[in-house]
N, C-alpha and C positions, 0 to 999 in steps of 0.2 A: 504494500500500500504506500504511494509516495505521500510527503507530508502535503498535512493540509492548506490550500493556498498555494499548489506547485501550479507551477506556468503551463497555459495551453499551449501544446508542441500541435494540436491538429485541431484544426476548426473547420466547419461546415457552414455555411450562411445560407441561407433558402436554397441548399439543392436539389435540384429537379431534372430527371432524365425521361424524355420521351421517344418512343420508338417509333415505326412506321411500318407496319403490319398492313397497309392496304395490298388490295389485289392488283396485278398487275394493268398498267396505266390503259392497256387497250378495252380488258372487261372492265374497268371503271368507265370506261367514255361509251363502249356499248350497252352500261346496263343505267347508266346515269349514277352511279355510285359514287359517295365524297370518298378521301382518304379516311383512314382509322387510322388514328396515334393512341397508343397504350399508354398509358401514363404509369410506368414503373416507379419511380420516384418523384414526391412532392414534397418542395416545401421542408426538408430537413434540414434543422440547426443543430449541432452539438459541436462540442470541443472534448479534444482528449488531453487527457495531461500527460507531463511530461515523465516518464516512468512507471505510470499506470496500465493495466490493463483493463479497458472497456470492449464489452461484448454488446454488441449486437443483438437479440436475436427476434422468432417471430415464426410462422408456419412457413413450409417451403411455398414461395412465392409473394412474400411480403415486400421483397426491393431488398433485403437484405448485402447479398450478393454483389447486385447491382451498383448499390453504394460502394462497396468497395474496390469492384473496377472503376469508377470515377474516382474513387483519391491514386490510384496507381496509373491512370491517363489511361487504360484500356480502353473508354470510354469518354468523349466529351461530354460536359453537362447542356443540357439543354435551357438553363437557367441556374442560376445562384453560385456562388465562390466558396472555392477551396483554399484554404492560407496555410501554410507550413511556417510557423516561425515568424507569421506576418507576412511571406510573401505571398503574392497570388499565385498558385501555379498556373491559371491561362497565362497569364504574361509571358512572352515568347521573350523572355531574357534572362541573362547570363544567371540574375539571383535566383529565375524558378529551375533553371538546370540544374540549380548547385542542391537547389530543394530535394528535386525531384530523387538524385541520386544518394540522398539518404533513408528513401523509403526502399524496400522489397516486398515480396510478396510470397506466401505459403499457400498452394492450392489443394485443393479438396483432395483431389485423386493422386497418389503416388505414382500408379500406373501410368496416368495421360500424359505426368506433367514434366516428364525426363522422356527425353530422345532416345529412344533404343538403339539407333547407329552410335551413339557417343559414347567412351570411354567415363568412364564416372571420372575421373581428373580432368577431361574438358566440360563436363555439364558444370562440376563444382568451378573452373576455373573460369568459365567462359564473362561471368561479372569485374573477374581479376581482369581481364584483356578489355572489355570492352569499357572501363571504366580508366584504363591506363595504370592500374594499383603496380602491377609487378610484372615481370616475363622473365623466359627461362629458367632458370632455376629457383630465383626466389619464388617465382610462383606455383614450382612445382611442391617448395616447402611449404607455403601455405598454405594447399591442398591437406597435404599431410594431418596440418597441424589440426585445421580445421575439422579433417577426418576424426580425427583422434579426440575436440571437442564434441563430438557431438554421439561418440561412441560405437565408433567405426575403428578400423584399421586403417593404416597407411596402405598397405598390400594394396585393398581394396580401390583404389584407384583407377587399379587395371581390369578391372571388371566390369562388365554391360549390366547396363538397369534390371535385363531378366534375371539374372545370377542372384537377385537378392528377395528377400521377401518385404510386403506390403509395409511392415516398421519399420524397414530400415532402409529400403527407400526414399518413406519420409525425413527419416535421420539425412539421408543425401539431400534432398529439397531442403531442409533446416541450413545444412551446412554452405548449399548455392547462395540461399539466403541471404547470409554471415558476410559470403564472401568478399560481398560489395561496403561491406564494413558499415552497417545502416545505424540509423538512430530508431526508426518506426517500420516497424512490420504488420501486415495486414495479413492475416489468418483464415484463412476462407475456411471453414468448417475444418481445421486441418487433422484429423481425428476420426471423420466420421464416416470414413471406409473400413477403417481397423476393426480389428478386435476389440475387446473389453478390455484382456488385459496389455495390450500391447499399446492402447488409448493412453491409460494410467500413466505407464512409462515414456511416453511422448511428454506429455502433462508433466510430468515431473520432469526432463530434461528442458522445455521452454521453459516453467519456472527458475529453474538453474540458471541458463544462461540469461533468463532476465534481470539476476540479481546481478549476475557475472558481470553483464556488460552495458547495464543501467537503459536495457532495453524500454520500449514504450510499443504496446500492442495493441490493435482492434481485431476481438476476436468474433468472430464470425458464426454460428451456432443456433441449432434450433430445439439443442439437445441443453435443458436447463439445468440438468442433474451435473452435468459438464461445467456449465456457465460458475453453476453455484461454489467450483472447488475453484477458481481461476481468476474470477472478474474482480475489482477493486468498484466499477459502478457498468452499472444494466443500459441501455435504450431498449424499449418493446418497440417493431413495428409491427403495423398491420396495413397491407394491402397498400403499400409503400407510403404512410405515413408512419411518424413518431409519434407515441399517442403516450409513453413515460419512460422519464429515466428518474432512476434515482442508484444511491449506493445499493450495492449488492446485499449487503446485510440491511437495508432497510425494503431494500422492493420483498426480497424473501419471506421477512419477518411481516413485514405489511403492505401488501402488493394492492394499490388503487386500483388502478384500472379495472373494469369488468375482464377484459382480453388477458391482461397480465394475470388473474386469477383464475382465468379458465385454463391458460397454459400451465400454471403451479398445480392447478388440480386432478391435471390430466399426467403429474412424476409419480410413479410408484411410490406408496408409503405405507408402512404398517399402524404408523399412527395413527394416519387418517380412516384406517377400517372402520367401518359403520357409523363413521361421521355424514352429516349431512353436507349433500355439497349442492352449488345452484347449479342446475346444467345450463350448456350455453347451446341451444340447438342452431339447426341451418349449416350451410357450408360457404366458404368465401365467394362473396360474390365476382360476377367476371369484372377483370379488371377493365377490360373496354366499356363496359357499361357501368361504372361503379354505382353506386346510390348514392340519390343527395344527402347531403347534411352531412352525420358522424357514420362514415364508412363502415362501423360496427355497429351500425345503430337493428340492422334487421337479424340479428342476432343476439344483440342484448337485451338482459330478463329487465332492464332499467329502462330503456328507454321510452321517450314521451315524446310529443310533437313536437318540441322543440329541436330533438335529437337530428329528428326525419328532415328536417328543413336549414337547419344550421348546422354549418362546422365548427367542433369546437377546437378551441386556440389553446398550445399547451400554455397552462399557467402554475406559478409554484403551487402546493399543497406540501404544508409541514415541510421537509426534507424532501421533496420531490418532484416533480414535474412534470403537470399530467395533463393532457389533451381530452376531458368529458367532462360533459355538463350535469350529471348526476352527482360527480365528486363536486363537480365546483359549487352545486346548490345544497351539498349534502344529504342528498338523496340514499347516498350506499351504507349502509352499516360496514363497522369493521370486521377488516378479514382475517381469518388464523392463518398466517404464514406458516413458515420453513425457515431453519435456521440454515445460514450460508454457507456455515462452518464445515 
């Protein structure tokens, strides 16, 4: 947990990514059809600090994902700014370069995300070259070294992405990572191809070299039982809004949101047996057609006519940060959490 009051290393100001999913431009012009933009992302502000780890998370298809290609440039936004340190990174100069190369990136799949013609010393080294860090020999040492952080062999070098199994691959992804010598890592569910217990062991090696190397992480995740051993503070999206963030030990402990509570109430728990819980019926609605007002509104046991016709704006609550008009008129009774711990 960094201390209280540490500086935003990542900031978000109303970011928004739209797509364009229309049909192609001849059967639009023969059927009289407009274009369709998805609206992936709306409208999201946070900051991350500087040595912390904030997580994400949200059902598969929330924008999650999609956020985190727009802070790594995968992605242009389609409105709203990204700062690293204060700089913008659209600004096509020399400061957002210098930004941009202290971020990396962790992707979901081991399998996809390493080149199977490449030598594991070129996948890991390929950051070293194209960033100018080292060549020839020295670079061939900090392969090694890096190997050997991240709990590999040096040998291993010589060996192709198939030769190894699904953790320690990630171990190689972890150490490509590294290589470019980053301040902010982005984490796209990095975990959630694994095992259980080869999960743990990932988990506890990021931890590691978080402390090790005073890293700052957005972890990426829809898996909250994960979130809860890792995050220092939460964002819930839905349906690519931010609808709450707060610290991890208080969304756990007392999760506002109706969404943030129906995802804690859907983590296995023995405590919770034969507890009452509120169900949250219905399924996400499509996101080309969202609903008006509070995007969770035709799903939540709370909502009124207000809901259905207004969006709500996140506003604090206690230690938190919550985007619903129930919480904000007091309409929700309190909820029994989960401790973070």
């Amino acid at each position: 947990m960094p201390p209280e009051g540490a500086p935003a290393l990542l900031r978000l100001v109303g970011l928004g990514r739209d797509f364009d999913v229309s049909r192609p431009w001849l059967n639009r012009a023969l059927e009289r059809a407009p274009r369709q933009l998805l609206r992936a992302v709306d409208e999201v502000t946070l900051e991350v600090r500087r040595g912390e780890t904030f997580a994400l998370v949200g059902e598969s298809g929330c924008g999650k994902s999609t956020v985190a290609r727009l802070i790594v440039g995968l992605h242009p936004p389609s409105r709203g700014r990204i700062e690293f340190e204060g700089v913008d990174l659209a600004a096509a100069d020399a400061a957002a370069r210098r930004a941009r190369r202290r971020m990396q990136m962790i992707f979901q799949d081991p399998y996809a995300s390493l080149n199977p013609r490449w030598r594991v010393r070129d996948v890991v080294a390929e950051p070293i070259r194209v960033l100018g860090l080292a060549s020839g020999a020295e670079a061939r040492r900090r392969v090694a070294a890096l190997l050997r952080q991240v709990g590999l062999a040096p040998e291993d070098a010589d060996k192709y992405p198939h030769e190894f199994s699904g953790g320690q691959r990630q171990r190689i992804s972890i150490a490509r990572a590294l290589s470019g010598k980053p301040d902010f890592l982005v984490c796209d569910e990095p975990t959630s191809a694994l095992d259980v217990s080869v999960q743990a062991q990932i988990l506890n090696l990021m931890t590691a070299l978080q402390r090790e190397l005073g890293l700052t992480y957005l972890f990426i995740s829809h898996n909250l039982a994960v979130v809860s051993h890792v995050a220092d503070r939460v964002g819930v999206m839905y349906l690519g809004h931010l609808v709450e963030v707060a610290d991890a030990e208080e969304l756990f402990a007392r999760p506002r949101h109706p969404y943030t509570r129906m995802l804690l109430d859907a983590i296995p728990d023995l405590e919770m047996s034969g507890k009452p819980r509120t169900p949250v019926a219905g399924e996400v609605p499509n996101p080309l057609a969202p609903p008006a007002g509070c995007a969770f509104h035709p799903r939540c046991p709370h909502a009124d006519a207000r809901c259905a016709r207004e969006p709500p704006r996140p506003l604090p609550d206690g230690a938190s940060l919550v985007a619903c008009h129930a919480v904000q008129e007091g309409r929700l009774g309190a909820a029994r959490g989960r401790s973070a711990a």
